[in-house]
MMTF fields as JSON, N, C-alpha, C and O atoms, coordinates in Angstrom:
{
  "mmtfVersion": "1.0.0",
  "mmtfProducer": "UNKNOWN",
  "numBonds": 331,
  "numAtoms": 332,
  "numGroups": 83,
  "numChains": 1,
  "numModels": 1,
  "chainsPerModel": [1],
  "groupsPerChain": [83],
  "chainIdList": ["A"],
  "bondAtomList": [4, 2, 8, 6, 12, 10, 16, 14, 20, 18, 24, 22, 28, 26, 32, 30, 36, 34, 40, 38, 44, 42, 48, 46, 52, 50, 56, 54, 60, 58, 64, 62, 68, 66, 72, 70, 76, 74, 80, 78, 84, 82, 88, 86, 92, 90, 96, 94, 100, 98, 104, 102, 108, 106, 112, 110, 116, 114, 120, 118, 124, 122, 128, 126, 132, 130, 136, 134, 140, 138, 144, 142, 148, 146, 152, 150, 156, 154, 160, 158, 164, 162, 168, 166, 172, 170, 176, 174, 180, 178, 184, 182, 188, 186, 192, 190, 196, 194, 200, 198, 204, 202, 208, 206, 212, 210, 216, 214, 220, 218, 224, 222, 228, 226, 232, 230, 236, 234, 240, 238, 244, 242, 248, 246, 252, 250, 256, 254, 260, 258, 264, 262, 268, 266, 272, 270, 276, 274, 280, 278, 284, 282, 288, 286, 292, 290, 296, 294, 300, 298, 304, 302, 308, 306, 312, 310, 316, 314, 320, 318, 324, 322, 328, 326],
  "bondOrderList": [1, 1, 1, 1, 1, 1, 1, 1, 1, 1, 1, 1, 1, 1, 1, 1, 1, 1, 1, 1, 1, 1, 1, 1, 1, 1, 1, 1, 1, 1, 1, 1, 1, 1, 1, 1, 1, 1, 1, 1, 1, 1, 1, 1, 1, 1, 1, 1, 1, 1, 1, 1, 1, 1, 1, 1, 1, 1, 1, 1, 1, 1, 1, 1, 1, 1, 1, 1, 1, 1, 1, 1, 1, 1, 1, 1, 1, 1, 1, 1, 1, 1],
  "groupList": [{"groupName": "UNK", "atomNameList": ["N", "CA", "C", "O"], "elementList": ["N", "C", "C", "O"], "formalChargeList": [0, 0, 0, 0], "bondAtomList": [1, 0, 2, 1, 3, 2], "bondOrderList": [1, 1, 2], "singleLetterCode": "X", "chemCompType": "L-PEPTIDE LINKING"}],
  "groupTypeList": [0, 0, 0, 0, 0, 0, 0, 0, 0, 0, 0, 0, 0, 0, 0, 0, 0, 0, 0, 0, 0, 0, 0, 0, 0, 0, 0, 0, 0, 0, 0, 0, 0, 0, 0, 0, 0, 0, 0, 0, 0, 0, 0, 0, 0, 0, 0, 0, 0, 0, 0, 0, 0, 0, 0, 0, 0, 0, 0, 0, 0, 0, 0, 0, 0, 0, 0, 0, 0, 0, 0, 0, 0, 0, 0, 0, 0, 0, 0, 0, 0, 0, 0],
  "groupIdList": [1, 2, 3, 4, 5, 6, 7, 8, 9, 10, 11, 12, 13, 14, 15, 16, 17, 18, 19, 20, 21, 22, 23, 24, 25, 26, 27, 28, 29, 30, 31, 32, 33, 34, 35, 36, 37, 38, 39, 40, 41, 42, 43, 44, 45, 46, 47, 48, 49, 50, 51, 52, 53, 54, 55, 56, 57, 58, 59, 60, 61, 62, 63, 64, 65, 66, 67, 68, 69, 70, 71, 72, 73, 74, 75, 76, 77, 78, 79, 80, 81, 82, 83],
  "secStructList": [7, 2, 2, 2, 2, 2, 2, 2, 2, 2, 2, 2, 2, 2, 2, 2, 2, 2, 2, 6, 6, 1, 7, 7, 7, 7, 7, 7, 7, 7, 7, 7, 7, 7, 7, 2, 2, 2, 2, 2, 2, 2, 2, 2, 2, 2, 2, 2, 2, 7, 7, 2, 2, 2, 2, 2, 2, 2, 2, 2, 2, 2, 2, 2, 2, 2, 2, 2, 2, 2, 2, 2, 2, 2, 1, 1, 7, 7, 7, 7, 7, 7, 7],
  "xCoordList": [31.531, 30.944, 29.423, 28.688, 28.941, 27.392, 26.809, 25.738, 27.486, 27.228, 27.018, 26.221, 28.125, 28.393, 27.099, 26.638, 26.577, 25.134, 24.025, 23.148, 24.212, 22.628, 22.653, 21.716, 24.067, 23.942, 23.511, 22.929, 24.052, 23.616, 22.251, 21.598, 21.833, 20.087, 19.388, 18.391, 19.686, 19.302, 18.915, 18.086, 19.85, 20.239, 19.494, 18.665, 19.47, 18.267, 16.745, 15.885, 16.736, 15.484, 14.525, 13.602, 15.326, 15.684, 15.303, 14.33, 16.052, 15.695, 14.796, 13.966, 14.294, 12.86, 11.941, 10.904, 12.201, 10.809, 10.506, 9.344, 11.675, 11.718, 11.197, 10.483, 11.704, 11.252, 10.293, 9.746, 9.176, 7.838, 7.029, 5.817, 7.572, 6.725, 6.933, 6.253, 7.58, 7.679, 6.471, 6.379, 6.063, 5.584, 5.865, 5.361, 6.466, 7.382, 7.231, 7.54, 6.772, 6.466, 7.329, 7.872, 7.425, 8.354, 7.835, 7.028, 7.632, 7.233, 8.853, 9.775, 8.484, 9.338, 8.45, 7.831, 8.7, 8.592, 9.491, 10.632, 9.008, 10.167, 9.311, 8.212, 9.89, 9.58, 10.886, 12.078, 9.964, 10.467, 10.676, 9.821, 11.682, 11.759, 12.268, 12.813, 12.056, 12.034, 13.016, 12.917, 14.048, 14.686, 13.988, 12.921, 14.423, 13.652, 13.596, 12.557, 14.64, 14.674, 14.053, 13.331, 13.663, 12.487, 11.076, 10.114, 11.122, 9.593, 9.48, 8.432, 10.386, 9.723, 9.005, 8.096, 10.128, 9.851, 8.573, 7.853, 8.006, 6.816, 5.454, 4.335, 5.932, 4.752, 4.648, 3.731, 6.147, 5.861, 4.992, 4.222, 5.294, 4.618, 3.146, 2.56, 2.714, 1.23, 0.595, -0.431, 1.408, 0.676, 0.269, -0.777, 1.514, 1.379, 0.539, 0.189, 0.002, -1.409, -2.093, -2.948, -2.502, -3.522, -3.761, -2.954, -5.408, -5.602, -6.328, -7.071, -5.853, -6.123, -7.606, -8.106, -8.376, -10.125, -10.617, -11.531, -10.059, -10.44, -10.211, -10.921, -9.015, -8.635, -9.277, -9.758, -9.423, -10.292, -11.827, -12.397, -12.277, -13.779, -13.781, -14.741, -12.833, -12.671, -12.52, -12.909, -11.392, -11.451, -12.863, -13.387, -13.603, -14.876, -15.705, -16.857, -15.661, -16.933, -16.511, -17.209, -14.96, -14.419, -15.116, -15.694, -14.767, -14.937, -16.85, -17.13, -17.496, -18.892, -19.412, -20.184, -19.036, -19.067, -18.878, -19.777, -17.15, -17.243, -18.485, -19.025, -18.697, -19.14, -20.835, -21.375, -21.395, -22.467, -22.133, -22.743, -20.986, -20.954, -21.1, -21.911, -20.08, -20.386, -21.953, -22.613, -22.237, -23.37, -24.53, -25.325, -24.206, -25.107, -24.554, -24.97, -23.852, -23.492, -23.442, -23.596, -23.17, -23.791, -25.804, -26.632, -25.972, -27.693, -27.925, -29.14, -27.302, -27.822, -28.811, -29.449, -28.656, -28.93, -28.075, -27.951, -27.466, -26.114, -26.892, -27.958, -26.45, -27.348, -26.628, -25.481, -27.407, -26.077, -25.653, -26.212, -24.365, -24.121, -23.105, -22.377, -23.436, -23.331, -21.323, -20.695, -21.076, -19.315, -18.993, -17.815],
  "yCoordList": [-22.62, -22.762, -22.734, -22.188, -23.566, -23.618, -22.172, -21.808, -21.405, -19.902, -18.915, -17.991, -19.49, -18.121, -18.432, -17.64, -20.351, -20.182, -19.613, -19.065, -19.903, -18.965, -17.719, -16.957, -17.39, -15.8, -14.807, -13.725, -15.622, -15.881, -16.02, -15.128, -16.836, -17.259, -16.373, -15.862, -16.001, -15.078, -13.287, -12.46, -13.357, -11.953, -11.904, -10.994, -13.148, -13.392, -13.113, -12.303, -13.932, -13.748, -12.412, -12.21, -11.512, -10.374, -9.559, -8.845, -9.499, -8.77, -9.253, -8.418, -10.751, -11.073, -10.326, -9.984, -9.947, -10.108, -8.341, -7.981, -7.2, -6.257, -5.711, -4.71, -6.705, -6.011, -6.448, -5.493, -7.994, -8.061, -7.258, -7.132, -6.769, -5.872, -4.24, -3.366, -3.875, -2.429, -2.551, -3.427, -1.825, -1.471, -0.736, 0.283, -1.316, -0.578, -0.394, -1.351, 0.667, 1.236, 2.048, 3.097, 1.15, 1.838, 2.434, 1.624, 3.425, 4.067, 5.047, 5.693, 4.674, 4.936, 5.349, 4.671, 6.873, 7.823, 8.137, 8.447, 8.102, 8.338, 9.314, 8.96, 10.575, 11.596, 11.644, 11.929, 11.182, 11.383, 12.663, 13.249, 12.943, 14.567, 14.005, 12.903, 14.879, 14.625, 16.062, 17.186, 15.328, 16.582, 17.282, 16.785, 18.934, 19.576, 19.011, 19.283, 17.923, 17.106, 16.289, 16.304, 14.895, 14.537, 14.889, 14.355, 16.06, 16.523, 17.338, 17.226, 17.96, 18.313, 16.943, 17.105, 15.661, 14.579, 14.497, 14.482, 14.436, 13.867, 14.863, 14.478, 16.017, 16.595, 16.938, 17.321, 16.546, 16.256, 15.192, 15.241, 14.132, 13.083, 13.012, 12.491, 13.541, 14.191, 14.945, 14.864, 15.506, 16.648, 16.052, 16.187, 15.221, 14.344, 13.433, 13.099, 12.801, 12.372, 12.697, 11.813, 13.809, 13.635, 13.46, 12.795, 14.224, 13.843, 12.02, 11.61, 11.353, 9.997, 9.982, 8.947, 10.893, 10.724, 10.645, 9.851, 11.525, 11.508, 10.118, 9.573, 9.805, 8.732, 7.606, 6.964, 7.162, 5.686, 5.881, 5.041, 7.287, 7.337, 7.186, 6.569, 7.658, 6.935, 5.804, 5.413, 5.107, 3.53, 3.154, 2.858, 3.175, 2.582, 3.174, 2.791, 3.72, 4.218, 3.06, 2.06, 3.267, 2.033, 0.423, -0.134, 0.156, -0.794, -0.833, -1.967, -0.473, -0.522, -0.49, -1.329, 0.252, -0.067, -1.516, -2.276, -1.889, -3.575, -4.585, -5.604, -3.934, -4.715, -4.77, -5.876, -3.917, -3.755, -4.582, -5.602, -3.953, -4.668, -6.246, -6.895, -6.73, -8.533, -8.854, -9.477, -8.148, -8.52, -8.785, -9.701, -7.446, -7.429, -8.543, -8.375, -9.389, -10.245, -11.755, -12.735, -11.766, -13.395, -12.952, -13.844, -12.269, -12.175, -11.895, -11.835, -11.745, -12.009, -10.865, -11.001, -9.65, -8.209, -7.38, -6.178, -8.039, -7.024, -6.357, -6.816, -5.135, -3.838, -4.396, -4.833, -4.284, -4.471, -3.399, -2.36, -3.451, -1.927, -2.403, -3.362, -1.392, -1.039, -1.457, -1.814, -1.153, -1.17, -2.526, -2.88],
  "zCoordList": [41.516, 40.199, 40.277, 39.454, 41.665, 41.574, 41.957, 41.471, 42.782, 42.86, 41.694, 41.53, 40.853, 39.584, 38.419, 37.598, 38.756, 38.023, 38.386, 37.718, 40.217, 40.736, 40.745, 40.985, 40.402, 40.436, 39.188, 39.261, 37.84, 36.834, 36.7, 36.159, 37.043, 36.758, 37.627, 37.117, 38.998, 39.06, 38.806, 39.184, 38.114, 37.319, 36.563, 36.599, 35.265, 34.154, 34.867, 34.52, 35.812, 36.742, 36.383, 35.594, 37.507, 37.559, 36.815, 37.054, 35.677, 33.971, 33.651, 33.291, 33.533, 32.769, 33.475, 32.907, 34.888, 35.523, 35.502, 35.685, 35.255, 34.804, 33.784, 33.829, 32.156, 30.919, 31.324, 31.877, 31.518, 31.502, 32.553, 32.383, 33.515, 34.071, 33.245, 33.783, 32.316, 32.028, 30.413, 29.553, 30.518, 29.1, 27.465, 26.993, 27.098, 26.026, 25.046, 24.337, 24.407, 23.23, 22.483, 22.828, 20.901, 20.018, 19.35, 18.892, 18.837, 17.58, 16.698, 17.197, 15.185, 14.552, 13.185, 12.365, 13.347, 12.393, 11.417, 11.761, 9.569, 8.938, 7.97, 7.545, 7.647, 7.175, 5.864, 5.978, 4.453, 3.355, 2.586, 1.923, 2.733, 1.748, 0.446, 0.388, -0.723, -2.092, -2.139, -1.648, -3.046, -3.744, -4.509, -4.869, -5.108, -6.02, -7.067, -7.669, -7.887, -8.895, -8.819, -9.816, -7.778, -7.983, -7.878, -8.431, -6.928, -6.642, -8.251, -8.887, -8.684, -10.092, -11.821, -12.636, -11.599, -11.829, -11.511, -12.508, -10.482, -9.9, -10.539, -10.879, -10.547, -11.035, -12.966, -13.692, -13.22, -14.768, -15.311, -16.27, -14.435, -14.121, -14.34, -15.289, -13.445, -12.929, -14.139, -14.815, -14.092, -15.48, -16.722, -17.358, -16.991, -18.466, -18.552, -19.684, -17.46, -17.373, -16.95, -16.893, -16.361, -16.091, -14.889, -14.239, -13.993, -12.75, -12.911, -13.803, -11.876, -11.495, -11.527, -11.968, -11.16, -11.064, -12.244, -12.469, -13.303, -14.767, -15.647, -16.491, -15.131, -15.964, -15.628, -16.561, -14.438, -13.657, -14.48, -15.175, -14.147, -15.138, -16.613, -17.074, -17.494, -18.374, -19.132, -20.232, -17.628, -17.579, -17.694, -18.768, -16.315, -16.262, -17.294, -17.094, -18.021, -19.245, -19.918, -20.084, -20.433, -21.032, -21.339, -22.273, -20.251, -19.535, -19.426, -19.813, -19.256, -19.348, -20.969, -21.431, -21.474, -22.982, -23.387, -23.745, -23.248, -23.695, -22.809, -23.24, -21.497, -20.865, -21.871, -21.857, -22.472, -22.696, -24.043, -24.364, -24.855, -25.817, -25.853, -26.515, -24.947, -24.739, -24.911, -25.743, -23.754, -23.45, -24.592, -24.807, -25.252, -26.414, -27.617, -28.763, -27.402, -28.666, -28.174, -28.902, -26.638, -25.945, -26.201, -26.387, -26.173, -25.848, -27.618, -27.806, -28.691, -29.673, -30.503, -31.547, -29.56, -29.803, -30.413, -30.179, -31.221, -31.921, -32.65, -33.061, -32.921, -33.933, -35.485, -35.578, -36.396, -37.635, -37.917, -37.567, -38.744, -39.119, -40.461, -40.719, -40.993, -42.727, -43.208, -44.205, -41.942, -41.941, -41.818, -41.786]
}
């Protein structure tokens, strides 16, 4: 019985001292293909809005406008207007 443990523990030994001496590198590549039904999805998509660069600059004009606007009504520079 005390054999079948050292033989055992030695075996483990053995293997530890194997994987930690080997260097092992996984790499796992996954290459998504799109059916013609969604890749056409995707560019209906696209089209119906619009390129992404146009729209973010729009955002930020947006967005700089209110920002000016605040600004101009905490600071007490509001323009009047007739409306």
């Amino acid at each position: 019985m005390v054999e079948y443990i050292l033989t055992v523990l030695v075996a483990f030994v053995i293997i530890y001292a194997l994987l930690k001496g080997c260097n092992i590198n996984i790499n796992i590549s996954v290459k998504q293909e799109f059916s013609l039904e969604d890749r056409q999805l995707l560019e209906d998509l696209y089209n119906e809005k619009g390129d992404m660069k146009d729209r973010e600059m729009d955002m930020l004009e947006t967005l700089d406008g209110a920002i000016r606007e605040i600004n101009n009504i905490m600071t007490g520079t509001e323009e009047e207007s007739d409306g």
